[in-house]
Structure formats: C-alpha cells, structure tokens
C-alpha positions in Angstrom: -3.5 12.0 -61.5 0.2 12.4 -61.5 1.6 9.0 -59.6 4.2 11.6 -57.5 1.2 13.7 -56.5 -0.6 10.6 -55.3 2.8 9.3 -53.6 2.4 12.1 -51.0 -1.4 11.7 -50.4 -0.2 7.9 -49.5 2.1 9.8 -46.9 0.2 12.3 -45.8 -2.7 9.5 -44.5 -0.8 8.2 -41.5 0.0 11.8 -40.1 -3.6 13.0 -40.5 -4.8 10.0 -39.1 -2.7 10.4 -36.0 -3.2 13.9 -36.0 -6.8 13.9 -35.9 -8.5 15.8 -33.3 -5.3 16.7 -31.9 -4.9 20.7 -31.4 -1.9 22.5 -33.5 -1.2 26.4 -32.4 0.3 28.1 -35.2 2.3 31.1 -34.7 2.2 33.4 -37.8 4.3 36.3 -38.6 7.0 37.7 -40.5 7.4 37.4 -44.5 4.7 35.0 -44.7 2.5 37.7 -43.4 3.5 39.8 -46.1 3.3 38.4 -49.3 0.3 37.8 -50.9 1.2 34.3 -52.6 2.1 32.8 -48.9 -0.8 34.6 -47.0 -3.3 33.0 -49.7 -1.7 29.5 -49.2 -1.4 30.1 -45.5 -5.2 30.6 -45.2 -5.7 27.4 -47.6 -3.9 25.2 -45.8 -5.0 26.4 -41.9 -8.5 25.9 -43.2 -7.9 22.2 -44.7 -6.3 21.4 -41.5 -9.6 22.2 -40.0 -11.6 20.0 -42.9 -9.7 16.5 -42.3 -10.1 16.7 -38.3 -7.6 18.7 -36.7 -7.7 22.0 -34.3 -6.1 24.6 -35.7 -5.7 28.0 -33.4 -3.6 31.0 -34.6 -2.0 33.8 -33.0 -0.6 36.2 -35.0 2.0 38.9 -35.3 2.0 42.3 -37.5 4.8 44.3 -36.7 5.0 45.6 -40.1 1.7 46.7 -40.7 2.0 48.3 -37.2 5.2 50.1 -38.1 3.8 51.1 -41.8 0.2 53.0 -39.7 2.8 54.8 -37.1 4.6 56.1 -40.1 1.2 57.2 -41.2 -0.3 58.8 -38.6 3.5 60.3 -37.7 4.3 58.2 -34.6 8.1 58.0 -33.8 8.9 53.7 -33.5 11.2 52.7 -30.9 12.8 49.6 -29.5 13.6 48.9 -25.8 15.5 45.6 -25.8 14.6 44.7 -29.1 10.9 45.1 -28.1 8.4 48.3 -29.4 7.9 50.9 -26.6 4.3 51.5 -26.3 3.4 54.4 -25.4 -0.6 54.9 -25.3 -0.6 56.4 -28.8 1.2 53.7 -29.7 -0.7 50.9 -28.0 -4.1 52.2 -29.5 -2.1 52.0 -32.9 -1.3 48.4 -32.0 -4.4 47.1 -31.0 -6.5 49.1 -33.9 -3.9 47.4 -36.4 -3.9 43.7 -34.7 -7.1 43.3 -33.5 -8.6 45.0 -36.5 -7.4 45.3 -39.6 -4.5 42.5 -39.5 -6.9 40.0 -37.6 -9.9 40.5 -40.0 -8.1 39.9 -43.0 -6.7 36.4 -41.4 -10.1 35.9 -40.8 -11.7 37.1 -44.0 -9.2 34.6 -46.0 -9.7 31.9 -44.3 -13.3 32.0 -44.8 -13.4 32.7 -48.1 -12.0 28.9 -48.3 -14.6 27.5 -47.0 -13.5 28.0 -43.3 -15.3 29.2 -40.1 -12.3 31.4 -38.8 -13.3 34.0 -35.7 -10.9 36.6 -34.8 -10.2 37.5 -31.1 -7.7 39.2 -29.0 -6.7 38.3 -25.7 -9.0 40.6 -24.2 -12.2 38.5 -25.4 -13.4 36.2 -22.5 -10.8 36.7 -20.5 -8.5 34.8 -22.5 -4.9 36.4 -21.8 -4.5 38.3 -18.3 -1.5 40.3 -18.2 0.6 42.3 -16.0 3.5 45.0 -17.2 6.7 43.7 -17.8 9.4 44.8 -15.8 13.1 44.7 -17.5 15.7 45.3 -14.7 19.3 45.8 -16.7 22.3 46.0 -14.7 24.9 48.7 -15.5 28.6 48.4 -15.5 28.6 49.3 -11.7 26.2 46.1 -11.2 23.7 48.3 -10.2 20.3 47.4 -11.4 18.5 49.7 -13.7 14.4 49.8 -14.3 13.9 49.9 -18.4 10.3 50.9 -19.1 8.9 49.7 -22.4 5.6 51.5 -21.8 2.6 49.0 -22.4 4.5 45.9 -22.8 3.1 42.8 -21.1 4.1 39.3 -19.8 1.4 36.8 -19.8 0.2 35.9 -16.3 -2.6 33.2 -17.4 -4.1 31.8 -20.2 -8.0 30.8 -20.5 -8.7 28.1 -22.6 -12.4 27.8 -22.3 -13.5 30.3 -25.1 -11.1 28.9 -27.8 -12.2 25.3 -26.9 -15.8 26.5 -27.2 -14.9 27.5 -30.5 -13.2 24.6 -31.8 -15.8 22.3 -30.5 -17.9 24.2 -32.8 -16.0 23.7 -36.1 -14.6 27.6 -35.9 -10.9 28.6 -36.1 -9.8 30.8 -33.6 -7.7 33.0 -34.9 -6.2 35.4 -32.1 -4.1 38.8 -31.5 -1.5 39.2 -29.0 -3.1 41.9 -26.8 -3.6 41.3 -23.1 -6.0 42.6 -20.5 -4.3 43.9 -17.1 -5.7 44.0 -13.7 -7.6 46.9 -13.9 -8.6 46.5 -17.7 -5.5 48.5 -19.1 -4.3 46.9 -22.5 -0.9 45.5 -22.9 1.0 44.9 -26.5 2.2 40.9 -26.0 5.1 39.3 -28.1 3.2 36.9 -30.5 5.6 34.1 -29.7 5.1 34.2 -26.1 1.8 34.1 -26.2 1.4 31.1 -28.9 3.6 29.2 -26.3 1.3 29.9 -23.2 -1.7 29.2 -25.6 -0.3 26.5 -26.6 0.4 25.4 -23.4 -2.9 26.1 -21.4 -4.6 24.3 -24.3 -2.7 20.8 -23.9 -2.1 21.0 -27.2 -0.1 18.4 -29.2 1.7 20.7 -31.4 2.5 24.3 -32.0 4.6 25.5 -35.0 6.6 28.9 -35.2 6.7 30.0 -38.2 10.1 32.3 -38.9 12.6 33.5 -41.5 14.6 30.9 -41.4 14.5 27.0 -42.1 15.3 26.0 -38.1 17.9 25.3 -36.3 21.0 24.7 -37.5 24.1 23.1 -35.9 28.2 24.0 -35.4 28.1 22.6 -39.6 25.7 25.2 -40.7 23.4 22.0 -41.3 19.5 22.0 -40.8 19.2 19.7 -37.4 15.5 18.4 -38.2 14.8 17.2 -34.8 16.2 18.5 -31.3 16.0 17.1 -27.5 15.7 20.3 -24.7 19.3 19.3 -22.8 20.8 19.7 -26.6 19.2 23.2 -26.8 20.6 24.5 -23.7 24.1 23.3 -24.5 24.1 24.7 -27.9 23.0 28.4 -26.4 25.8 27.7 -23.9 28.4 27.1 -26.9 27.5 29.9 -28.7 25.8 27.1 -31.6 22.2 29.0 -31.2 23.0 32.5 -31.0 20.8 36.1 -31.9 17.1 36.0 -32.6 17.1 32.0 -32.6 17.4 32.2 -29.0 14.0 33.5 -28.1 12.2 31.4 -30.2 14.0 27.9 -28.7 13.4 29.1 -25.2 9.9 29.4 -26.5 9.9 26.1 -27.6 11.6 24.7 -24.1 9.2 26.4 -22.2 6.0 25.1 -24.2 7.6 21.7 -23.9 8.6 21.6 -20.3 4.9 22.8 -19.6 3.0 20.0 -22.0 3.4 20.8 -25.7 3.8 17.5 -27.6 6.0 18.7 -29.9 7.2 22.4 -31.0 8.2 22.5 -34.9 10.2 25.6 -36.1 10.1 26.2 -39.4 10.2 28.8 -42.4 6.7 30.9 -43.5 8.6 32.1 -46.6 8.0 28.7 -47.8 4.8 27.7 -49.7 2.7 25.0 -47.6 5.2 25.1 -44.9 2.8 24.3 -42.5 1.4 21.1 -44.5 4.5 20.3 -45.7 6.4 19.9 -42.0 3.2 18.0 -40.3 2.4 15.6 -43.4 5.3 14.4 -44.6 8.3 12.1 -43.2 11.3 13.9 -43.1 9.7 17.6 -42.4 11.2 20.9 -43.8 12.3 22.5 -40.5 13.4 21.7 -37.1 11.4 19.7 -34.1 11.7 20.4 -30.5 10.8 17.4 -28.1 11.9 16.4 -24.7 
C-alpha cells in the first residue's frame, strides 16, 4: 500500500472513532446532483459512513431535474423571491420528480454499494407537517404587500421517530423535501430548510450542506475554515457574507442555536467532499459552531 494512502487511514481513525454512532444530516443538491462521477462517489461514501458506525440521513434537492420535466410536459417555471411558484400542476411535477424519480435513484445507488438506503418524503409517518408560507413584502409606500408563491411551505414540526426507527435498523433514510399540511394538502419545502429542522429534531451531531462553493470566505477572499455564530451575524451586517451565502449561514445559525453540534458547509463539486471534511484535520470547507 502506498505509505500516503495509509497516512490518511492513520487520520481518519480518530474522527471515526469519535464519530461513531453519532448522526450526520447531509444536505445534497446542486452540481453534485448532476454529474455522474460525484453522484457515484456521493452514494459510495454516504453508504461507508453507514458501514464504520455512523447515522447518515439525507435530504435532498432536484431543482434541475424539476425544471428539465416542466420543460417537458410544457409548464412555464417561475420564481417568487428566488423561490419556484407552485402552482398544483406544478407541485404534482415536484413531488412526482422528488419523491420519485430523483429519490429512487439516491436510493437505487446507494444500494447497489452494499447499502440499505429507504427513500421517503416528508409526508411518510408524519415526518414534516407544514403550513403555507406567507411572504409579506413592503412597497415603497411601507405598505405591506401579500406575495403568494402557491404551494410553498415552511416547516411547522419535525418527527423524528420513523427516521430513528430506520437508522436503528441499519437503513439510510434518504428523504424529499415535501411536506404534509393540515388538511393533507402537499407543500414544495426548500431542501436546506428542512435538513436544518431535521437535523435539528434529530439531535444530531452534525449536518453538512453541500453547495457550489468551498464555504465561507472572509473580507480577503480567503476560505475561513471554522466560524463562531456572533462572527456570522457581523459579517452579514458588514456586507462580508452577502447573496445566496446568506441563506445557507442562517441555516447553519438556526440548526446550531437549536442543538446541531456542528454545521459544515462545504463544496459537492468536489469528489469525497463529504469524507474528506469529516475525516481529516484541517477539512475542505467551512464549520459553523457556537
């Protein structure tokens, strides 16, 4: 065996002995989602998790594959706020494509390694119950204005017991963002929000966003590897963590303000990304602690 190869066994042990039988939630999306390379080594790696002692659960996105079968079936895509408006077509599109086709295939791969994945969407057992979100934007005369973005939802409770089941079992749950309302209506969930109150609910010790980027990077331009929360909010304040980073670190506040151990956010278009940031001293991305 290669001595360097061998060198990072000899670093991984101490992580996976600490990390053992703790539970990681792993958001997936974006390019790792699309290309085949990163979606064969995400399933790998997931499933090894699994084999040396740790929980893996993971939700995932799909908003290209959802855009790709409304271009198909001739469904015009919109954005309210930077989220999709959903109308019913639309949500039955959403739901067929993430709690179908993308889901199974997460599934399929994983178990093809050797793995014991089950898909689910939040609608099985109860596990996500959701009410419409309601955007209020106010107009230059301060007046507020209702925004409807259709079937959109916020998550109003999480239910851990069927994923713990699961993972008590040796299964991987592997879970769509869709949400059951009051009266049984279906609700289209942004897949970082509902990692986060997964995440959450389940105590667990870490959960990892996978992005587009490395992290979080500083005034310098420089990757800042780990982060405290008070940092975070001055940096938004400054204008340091600015566009589409800013949702996913008040993700990562949120899910350590309500018990997360540590949230880790880190680039998917990386090979072993996930392995690479848990095993290994320095990590490749950005950690968010308290």
């Amino acid at each position: 065996m290669d001595i360097n190869v061998a060198d990072i066994l000899i670093e991984a042990l101490p992580y996976i002995r600490k990390f053992t039988g703790m539970t990681i939630v792993v958001k997936y999306g974006g390019h790792a989602m699309v290309d085949e390379q990163l979606k064969e080594d995400f399933a790998r790696d997931i499933t090894l998790l699994k084999f040396i002692g740790l929980n893996p659960v993971v939700v995932h996105g799909g908003g290209p594959q959802i855009n790709s079968m409304l271009d198909t079936m001739g469904i015009e895509t919109r954005f309210v706020r930077g989220m999709r408006y959903t109308c019913e077509k639309t949500m039955d599109v959403v739901e067929m494509v993430l709690g179908g086709k993308v889901n199974k295939s997460i599934v399929a791969q994983m178990n093809q390694h050797g793995g014991k994945a089950v898909g689910l969407t939040g609608k099985d057992g109860g596990l996500i119950f959701a009410k419409k979100m309601q955007i209020i934007n106010h107009n230059e005369a301060d007046q507020p204005e209702i925004i409807d973005p259709g079937l959109v939802g916020e998550v109003v409770s999480v239910d851990p017991h069927l994923i713990n089941s699961l993972s008590s079992q040796g299964f991987i749950p592997v879970i769509a963002p869709v949400g059951a309302g009051e009266n049984g209506e279906t609700y289209n969930i942004n897949a970082d929000v509902v990692a986060s109150k997964i995440a959450s609910a389940l105590g667990a010790g870490r959960l990892i966003l996978l992005t587009d980027v490395d992290g979080v990077k500083g005034a310098d331009g420089n990757l800042i590897s780990s982060i405290k929360t008070d940092e975070i909010v001055r940096m938004i304040e400054t204008g340091v963590i600015k566009g589409g980073m800013i949702p996913k670190v008040e993700f990562a506040l949120n899910a350590v303000r309500e018990g997360v151990g540590k949230v880790h956010i880190i680039n998917g278009a990386r090979r072993h990304t996930v392995l690479l940031e848990l095993f290994t001293d320095h990590g490749i991305g950005t950690e968010v602690t308290l």
